[in-house]
N, C-alpha and C positions, 0 to 999 in steps of 0.2 A: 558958147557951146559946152566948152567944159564945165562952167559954173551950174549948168543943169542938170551935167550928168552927177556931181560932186553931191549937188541938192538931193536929188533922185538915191543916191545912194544911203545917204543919213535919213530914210523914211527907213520905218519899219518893216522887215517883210513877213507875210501868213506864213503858219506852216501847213505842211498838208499832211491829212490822217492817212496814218498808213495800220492796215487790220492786224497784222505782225504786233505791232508794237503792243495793241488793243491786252494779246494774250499776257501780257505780262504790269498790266493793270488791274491793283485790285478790287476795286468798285467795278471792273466789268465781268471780272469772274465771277462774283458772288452773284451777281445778277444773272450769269448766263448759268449758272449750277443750275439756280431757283427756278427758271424757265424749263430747262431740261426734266428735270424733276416733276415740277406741276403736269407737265406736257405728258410725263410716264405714267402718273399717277390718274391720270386722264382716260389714258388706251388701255390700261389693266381693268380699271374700272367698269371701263366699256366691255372688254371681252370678259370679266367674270360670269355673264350669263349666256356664253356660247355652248354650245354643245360639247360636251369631251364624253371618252371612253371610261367606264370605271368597274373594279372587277371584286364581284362581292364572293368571298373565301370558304369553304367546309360548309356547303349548306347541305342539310341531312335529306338524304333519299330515303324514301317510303314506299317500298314493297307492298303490292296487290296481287291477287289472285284473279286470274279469269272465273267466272260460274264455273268450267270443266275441272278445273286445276283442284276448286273449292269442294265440289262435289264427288273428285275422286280420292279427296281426303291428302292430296299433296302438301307440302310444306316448307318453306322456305329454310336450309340450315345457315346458308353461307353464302356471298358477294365478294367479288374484289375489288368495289370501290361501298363505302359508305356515304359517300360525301360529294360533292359535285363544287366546281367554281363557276361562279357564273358572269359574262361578262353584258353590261348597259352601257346606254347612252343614251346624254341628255343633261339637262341644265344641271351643270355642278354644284348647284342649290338644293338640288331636291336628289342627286344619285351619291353625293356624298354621305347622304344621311341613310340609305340604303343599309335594311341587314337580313339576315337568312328568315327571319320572319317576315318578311313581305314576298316570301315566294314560296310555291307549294312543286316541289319535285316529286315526281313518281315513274316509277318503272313496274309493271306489271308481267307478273311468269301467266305466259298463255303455250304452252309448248303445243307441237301439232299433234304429239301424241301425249298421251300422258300414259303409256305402259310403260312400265319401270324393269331394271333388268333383275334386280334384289344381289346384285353383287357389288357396289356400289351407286354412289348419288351420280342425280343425273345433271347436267348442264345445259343451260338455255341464255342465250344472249338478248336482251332486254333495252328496250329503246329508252334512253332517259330522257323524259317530259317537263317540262317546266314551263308556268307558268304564272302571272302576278293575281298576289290573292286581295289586290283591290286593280282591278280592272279600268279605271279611271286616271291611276297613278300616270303622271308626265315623263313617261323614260319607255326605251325600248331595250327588248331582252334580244342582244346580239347573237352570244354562243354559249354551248354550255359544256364545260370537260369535268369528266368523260361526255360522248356523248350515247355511248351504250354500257351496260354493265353485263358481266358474266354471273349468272347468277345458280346455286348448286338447292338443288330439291329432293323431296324423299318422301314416303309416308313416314307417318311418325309414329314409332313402336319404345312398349315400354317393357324391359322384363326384370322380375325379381329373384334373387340368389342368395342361397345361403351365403353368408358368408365364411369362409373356410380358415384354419388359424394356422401357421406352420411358425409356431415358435421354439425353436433347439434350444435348449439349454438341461442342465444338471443341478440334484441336489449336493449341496455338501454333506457330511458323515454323521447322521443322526437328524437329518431331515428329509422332508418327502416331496418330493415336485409334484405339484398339484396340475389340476388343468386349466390351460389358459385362461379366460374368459372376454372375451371382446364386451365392449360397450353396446354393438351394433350386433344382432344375431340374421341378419339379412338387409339388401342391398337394393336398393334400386336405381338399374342404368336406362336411363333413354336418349330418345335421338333418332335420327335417320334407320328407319329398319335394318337397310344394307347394313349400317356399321352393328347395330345391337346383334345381330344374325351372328355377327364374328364371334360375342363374349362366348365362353364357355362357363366361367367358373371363373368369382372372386374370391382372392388371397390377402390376409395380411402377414407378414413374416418377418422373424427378425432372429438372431443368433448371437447367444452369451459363449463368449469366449472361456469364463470362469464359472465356476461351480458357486451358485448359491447359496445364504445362509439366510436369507427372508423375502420375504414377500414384496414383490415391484410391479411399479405401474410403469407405462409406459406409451408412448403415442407410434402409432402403425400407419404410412400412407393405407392407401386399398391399391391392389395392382389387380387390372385384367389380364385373363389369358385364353388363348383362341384354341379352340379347337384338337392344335397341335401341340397343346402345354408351348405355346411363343408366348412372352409375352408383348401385349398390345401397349408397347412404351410411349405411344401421344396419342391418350384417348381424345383429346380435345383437338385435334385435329382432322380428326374426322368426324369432330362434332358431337361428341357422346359427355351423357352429364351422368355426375351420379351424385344420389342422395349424398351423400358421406364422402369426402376424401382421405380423409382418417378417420380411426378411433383410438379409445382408449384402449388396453389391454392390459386387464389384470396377471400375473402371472405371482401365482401362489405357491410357496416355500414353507412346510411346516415343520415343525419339532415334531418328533416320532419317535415312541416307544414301544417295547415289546412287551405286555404282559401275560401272565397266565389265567387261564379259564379253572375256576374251581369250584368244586361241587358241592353242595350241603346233602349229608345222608339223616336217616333215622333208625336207630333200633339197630343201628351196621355194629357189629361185634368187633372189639378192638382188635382182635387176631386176624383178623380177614385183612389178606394181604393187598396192597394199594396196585401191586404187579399184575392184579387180577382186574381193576379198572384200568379202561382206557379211555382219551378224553380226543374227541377230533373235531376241530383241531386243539395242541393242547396251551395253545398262545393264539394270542392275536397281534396284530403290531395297530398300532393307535395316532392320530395326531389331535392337536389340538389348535388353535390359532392363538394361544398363551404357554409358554412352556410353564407358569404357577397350575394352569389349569392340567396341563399334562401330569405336573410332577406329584399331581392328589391325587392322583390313581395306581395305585401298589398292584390291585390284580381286582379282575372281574368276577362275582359269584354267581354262575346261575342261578335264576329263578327258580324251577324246579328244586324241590326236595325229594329223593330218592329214597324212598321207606321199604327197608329188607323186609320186613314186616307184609308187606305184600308183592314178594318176590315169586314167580311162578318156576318151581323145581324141574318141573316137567320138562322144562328146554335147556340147553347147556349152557346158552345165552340170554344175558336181556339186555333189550338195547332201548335208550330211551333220546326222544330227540328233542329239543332245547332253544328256545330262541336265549340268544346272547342280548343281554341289556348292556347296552353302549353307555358308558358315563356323560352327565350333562357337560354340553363344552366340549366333547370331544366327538370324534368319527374313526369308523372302523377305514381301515386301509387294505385289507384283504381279500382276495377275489381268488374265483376259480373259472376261469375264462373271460366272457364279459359279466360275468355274475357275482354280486360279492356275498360274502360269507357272513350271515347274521343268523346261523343255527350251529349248535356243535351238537355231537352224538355223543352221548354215553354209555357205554358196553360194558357189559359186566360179564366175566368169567366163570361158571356155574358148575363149570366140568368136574366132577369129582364128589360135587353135594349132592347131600339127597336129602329128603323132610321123614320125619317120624313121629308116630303120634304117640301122647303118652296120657295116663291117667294120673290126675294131680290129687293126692289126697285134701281131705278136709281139713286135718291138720295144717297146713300148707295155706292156707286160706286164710288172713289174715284183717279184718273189720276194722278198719282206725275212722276216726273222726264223727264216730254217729251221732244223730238229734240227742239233744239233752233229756229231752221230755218222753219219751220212748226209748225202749230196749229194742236195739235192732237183733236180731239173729237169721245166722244161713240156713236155707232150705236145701241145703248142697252137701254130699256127701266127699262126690268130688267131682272135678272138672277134664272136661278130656280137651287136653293143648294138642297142637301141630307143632313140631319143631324143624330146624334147618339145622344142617353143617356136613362138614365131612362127614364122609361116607362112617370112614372107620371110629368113629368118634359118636357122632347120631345116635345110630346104631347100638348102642353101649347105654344109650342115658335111658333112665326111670324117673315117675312121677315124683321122687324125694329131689330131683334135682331144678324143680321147677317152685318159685314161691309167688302166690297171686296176694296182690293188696287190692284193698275194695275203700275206696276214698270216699265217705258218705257228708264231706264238707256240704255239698252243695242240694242234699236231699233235704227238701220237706219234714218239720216233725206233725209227722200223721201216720195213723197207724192203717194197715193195708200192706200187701205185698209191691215191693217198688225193684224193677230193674237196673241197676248199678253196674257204669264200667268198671272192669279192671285189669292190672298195670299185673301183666304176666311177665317173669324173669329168670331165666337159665340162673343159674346160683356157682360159686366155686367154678374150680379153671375150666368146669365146662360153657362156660359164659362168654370166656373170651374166643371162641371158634362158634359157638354154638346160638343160633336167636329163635324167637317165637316167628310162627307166621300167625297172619290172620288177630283180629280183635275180639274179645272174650265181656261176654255179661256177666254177670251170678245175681240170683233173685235172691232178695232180702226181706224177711218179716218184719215189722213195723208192731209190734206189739205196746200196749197200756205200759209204765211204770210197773203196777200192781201183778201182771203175770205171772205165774208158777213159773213160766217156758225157765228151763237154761239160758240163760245170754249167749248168744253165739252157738247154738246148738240148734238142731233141725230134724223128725225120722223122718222127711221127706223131701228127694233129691229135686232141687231145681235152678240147677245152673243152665246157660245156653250159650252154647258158644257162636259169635258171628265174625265170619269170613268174608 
């Protein structure tokens, strides 16, 4: 009995598996990863063509008009949403690839009235629509946010304005502030009628601290203003565009000069006193947009020449009026209200003269320059002048004070009687207060070489005098 149990004992014994121990075997865990895994890779597999939710981001809404809306000439300014999210479902194959081009969203303004109040835009809440713009597509459209929009309407008006300048500033000392000039001479705002109704009047505006010494350009927002001189400080918020937000603005700064206006006379007698003209005005002030171009201008001459010579005694005054020639490169700055000043007047003081007529003898008469080929001789015995000057001076003078030249440079050598100007002159100190009026002929005979005649002799008078 014992020798069996002893036998019994010296036999080998099984072990038995216990699952515990299994976890800490590595030929079972790599094998039970690989299973786990296969097994996962299996069920994801299987459900990637399940249905899921999926939600496509910012898809653009498109405003419509009803016929009424269209035909009452209404218009869309403003929305508080642009954009819609929208959410599908359906095989994550086909809604993944989903984008805002496979869907056509709309919201259409149908308001029940379309009378507008004109004091501001009107508001209408609008159902957003959506739907797929291939109709066949495997997915369903869930929701869509928003799913209404507020939407703001108006007729649509356009109005155009001057544009007005308000720019301050100053010249420095010897220059001239010229006037602004904008880039843009009018303006155009549009938009919603209600808000254009508001503008009054476009401004550009800007203020120089310092005094100027040249010409600046400059850039100008535009500002609107209502009504009430407010300003409308977010036009784009109520929707309002305008041609222009800025411009340019020129602001002109010139060199300026004062010169004198002066007169050209004829036949004026050096004694006549300058206190007896008057010139008006008797300066101009000038700029020029070069101070070289300014600084060639010493003084301006009128055009007119003023000939004593045909001065009328009769009045105590003569007054002559004058357009002012402006130098090239340069502009008058001068005004008399809104008007500027491109005539001056000339006046002349007369008071105290008087004309007198005298008889010039023939002696007095003097023939230079005649034809070679003929003997000129006068037909004149003597000549009857008009004179001018003081009273007490005039008055006093005779025909010996007067001597006529007869300049026959320019006469024909032919014989015949020929009409020749001539150059009449006050003689000695009655010359310097004392002049001719009016312009004088004297006839001339044209005689052969061969004549008996005297040269310069005549027994028959024929001067004529023309006034």
């Amino acid at each position: 009995m014992n020798e069996k149990r002893e036998q019994e004992s010296k036999k080998p014994r099984k072990k038995k598996l216990r699952l515990g121990h299994l976890m800490y075997h590595n030929s079972f865990v790599l094998a039970f990863s690989f299973t786990v895994a296969l097994i996962g890779w299996f069920v994801m597999a299987a459900g990637s063509d399940l249905n899921r939710i999926y939600v496509i981001k910012d898809v653009p809404i498109n405003i419509g008009l009803s016929a009424e809306a269209e035909a009452d000439g209404l218009r869309v300014f403003g929305q508080n949403y642009d954009t819609v999210d929208i959410e599908v479902s359906g095989s994550n194959l086909i809604t993944s690839k989903l984008t805002a081009e496979d869907f056509s969203v709309t919201a259409t303004l149908n308001p029940v009235s379309t009378k507008l109040t004109e004091n501001t835009t009107q508001k209408y809440a609008a159902e957003v629509r959506v739907s797929k713009k291939n109709s066949y597509s495997d997915f369903d459209i869930v929701s869509r946010n928003p799913e209404e929009i507020n939407i703001e309407y108006d007729k649509y008006r356009e109005l155009s304005l001057p544009l007005e300048t308000n720019i301050v500033f100053t010249a420095d000392t010897g220059f001239f502030p010229g006037t602004p000039v904008p880039s843009e001479e009018t303006i155009i705002i549009s938009g919603p009628a209600s808000s254009v109704n508001k503008v009054s009047h476009a401004v550009v505006a800007h203020t120089y601290d310092s005094p100027l010494r040249a010409s600046e350009e400059l850039t100008c927002p535009v500002k609107l203003y209502d009504q009430d001189n407010q300003e409308i400080t977010d036009p784009a918020g109520i929707y309002l565009t305008l041609s222009v937000d800025s411009v340019q603005v020129q602001v002109p700064v010139l060199p300026r000069k004062t010169v004198d206006l002066v007169v050209s006379y004829a036949h004026k007698p050096a004694g006549f006193s300058e206190s007896r003209i008057s010139v008006e005005p008797k300066t101009i002030d000038i700029v020029a947009t070069t101070q070289e171009a300014l600084d060639a201008v010493q003084e301006i001459r009128l055009d007119t020449i003023i000939d004593f010579a045909d001065l009328d005694l009769s009045a105590r005054t003569a007054s002559f009026t004058m357009e002012i020639p402006i130098p090239a490169g340069t502009r008058s700055i001068n005004s008399t209200g809104d008007n500027s000043v491109d005539q001056a007047v000339v006046t002349i003081n007369l008071n105290g003269y008087r004309q007198a007529a005298v008889s010039v003898p023939e002696s007095n008469v003097e023939l230079i320059n005649p034809p070679g080929e003929v003997e000129a001789q006068l037909t004149t015995r003597s000549l009857e002048v008009k004179l001018a000057g003081p009273e007490a001076q005039v008055s006093k003078l005779t025909g010996d004070a007067v001597t006529v030249q007869v300049d026959m440079s320019n006469i024909e050598s032919r014989t015949g009687s020929v009409d020749v100007p001539a150059t009449v002159t006050v003689t000695g100190s009655a010359g310097e207060a004392c002049w001719v009026l009016g312009s004088y002929t004297v006839t001339v005979t044209l005689a052969p070489s061969s004549s008996s005649t005297v040269p310069g002799r005549s027994s028959s008078p024929g001067a004529t005098p023309a006034e």
